[in-house]
PDB file of N, CA, C and O in Angstrom:
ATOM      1  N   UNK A   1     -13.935 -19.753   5.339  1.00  0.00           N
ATOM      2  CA  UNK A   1     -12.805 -20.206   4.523  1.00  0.00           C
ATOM      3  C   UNK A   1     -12.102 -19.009   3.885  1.00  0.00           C
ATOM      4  O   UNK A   1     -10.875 -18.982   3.982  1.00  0.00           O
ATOM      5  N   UNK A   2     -12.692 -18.067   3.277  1.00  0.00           N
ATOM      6  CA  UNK A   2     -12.197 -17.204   2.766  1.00  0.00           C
ATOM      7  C   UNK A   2     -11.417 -16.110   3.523  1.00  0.00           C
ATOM      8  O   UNK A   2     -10.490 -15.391   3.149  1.00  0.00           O
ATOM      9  N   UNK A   3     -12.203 -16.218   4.938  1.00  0.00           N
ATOM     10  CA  UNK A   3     -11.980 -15.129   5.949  1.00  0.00           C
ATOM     11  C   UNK A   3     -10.370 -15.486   6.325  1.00  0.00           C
ATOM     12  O   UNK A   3      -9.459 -14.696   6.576  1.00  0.00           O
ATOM     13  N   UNK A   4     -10.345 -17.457   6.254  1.00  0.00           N
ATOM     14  CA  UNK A   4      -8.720 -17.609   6.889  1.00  0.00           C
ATOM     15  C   UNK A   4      -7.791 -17.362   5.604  1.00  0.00           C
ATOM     16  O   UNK A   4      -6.709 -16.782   5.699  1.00  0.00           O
ATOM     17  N   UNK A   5      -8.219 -17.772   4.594  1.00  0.00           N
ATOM     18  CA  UNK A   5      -7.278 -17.495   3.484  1.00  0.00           C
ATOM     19  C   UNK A   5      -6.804 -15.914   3.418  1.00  0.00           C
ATOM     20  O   UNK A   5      -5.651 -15.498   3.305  1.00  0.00           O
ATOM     21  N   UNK A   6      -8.374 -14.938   3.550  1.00  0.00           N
ATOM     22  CA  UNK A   6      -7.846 -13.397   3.416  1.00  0.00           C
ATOM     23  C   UNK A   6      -6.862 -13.245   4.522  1.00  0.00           C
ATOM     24  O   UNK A   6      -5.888 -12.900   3.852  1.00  0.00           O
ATOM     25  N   UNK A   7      -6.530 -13.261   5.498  1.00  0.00           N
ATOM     26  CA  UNK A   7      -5.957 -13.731   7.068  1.00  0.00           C
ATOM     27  C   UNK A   7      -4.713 -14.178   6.453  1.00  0.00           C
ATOM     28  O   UNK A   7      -3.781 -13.376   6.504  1.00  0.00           O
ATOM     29  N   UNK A   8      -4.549 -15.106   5.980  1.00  0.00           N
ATOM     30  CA  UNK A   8      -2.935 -15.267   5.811  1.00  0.00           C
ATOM     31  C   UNK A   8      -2.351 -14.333   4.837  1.00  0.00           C
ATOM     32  O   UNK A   8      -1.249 -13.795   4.947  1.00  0.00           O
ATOM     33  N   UNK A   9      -3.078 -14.209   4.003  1.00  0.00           N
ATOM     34  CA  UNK A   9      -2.644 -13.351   2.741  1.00  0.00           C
ATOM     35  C   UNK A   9      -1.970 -11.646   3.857  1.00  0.00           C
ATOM     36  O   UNK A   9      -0.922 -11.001   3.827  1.00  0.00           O
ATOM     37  N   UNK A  10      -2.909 -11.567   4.460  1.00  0.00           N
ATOM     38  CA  UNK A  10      -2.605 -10.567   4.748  1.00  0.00           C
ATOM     39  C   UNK A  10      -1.352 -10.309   5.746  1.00  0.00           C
ATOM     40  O   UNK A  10      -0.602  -9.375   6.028  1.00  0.00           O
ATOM     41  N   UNK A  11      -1.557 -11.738   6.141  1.00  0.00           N
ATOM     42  CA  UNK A  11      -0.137 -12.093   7.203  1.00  0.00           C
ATOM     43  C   UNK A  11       1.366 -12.167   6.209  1.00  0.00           C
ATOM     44  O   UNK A  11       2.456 -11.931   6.730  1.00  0.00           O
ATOM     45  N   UNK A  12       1.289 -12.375   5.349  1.00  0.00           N
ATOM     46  CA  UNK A  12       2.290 -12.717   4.308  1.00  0.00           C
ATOM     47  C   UNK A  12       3.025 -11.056   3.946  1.00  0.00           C
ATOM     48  O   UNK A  12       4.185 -10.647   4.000  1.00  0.00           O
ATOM     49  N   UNK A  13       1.324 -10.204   3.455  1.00  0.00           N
ATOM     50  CA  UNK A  13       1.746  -9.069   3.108  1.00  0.00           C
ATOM     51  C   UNK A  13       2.303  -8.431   4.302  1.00  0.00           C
ATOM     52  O   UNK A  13       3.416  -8.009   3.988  1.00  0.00           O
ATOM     53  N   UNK A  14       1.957  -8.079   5.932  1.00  0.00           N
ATOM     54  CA  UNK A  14       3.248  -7.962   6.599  1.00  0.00           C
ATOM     55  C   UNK A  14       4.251  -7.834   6.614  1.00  0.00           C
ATOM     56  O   UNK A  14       5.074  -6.923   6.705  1.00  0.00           O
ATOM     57  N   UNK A  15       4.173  -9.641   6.435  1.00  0.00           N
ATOM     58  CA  UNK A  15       5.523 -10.073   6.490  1.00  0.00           C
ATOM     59  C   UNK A  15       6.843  -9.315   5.327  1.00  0.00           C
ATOM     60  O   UNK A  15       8.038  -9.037   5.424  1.00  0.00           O
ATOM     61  N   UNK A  16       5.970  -9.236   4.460  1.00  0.00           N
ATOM     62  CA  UNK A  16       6.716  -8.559   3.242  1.00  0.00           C
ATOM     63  C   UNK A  16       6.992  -7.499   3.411  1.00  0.00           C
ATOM     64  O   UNK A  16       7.856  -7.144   2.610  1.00  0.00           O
ATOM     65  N   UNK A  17       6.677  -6.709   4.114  1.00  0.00           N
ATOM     66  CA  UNK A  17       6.425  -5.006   4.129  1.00  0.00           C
ATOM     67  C   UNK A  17       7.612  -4.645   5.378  1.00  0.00           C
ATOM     68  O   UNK A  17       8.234  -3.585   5.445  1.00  0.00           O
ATOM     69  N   UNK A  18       7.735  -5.717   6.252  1.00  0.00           N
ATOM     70  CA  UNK A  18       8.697  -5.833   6.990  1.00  0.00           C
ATOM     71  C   UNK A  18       9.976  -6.304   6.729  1.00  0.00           C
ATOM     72  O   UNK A  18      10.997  -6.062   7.372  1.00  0.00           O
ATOM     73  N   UNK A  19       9.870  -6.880   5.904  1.00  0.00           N
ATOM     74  CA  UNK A  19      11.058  -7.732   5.604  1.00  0.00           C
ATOM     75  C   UNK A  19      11.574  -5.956   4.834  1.00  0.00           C
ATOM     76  O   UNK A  19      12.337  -5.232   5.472  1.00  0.00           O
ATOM     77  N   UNK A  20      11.068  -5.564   3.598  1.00  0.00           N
ATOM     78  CA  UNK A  20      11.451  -4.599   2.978  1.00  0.00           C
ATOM     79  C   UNK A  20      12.052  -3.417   3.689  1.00  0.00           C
ATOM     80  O   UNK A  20      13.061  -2.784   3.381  1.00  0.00           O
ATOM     81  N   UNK A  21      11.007  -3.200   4.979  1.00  0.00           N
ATOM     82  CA  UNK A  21      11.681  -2.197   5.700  1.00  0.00           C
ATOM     83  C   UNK A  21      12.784  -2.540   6.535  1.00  0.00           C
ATOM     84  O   UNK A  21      13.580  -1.753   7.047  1.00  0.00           O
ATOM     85  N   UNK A  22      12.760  -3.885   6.635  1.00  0.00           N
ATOM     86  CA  UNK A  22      14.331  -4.083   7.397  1.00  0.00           C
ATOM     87  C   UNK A  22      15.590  -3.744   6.365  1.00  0.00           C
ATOM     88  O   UNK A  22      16.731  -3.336   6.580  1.00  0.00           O
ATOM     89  N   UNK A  23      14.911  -4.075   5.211  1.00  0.00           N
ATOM     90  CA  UNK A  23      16.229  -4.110   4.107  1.00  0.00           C
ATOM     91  C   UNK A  23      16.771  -2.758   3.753  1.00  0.00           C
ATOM     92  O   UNK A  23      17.851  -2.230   3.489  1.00  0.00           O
ATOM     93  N   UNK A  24      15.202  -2.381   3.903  1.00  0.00           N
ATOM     94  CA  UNK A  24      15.735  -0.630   3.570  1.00  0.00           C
ATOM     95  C   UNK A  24      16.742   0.137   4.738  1.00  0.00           C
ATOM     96  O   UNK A  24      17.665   0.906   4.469  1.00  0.00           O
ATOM     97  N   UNK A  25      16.355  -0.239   5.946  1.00  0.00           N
ATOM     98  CA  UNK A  25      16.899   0.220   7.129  1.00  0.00           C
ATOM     99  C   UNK A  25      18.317   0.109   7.153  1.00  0.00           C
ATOM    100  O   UNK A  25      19.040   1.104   7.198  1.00  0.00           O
ATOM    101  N   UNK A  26      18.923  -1.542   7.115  1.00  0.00           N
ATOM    102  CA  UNK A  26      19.753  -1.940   6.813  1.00  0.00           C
ATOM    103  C   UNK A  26      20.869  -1.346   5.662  1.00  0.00           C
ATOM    104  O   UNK A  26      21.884  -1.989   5.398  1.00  0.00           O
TER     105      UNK A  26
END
């Protein structure tokens, strides 16, 4: 349980880190 929760969390943080570098790029 924890393993899928750490798993998304970490999918989220990605997501975030990407999103930022698109913005920055942009």
């Amino acid at each position: 349980m924890y393993k899928t929760l750490f798993q998304k969390t970490e999918q989220v943080t990605q997501q975030k880190k990407l999103a930022m570098y698109h913005s920055e790029v942009d």
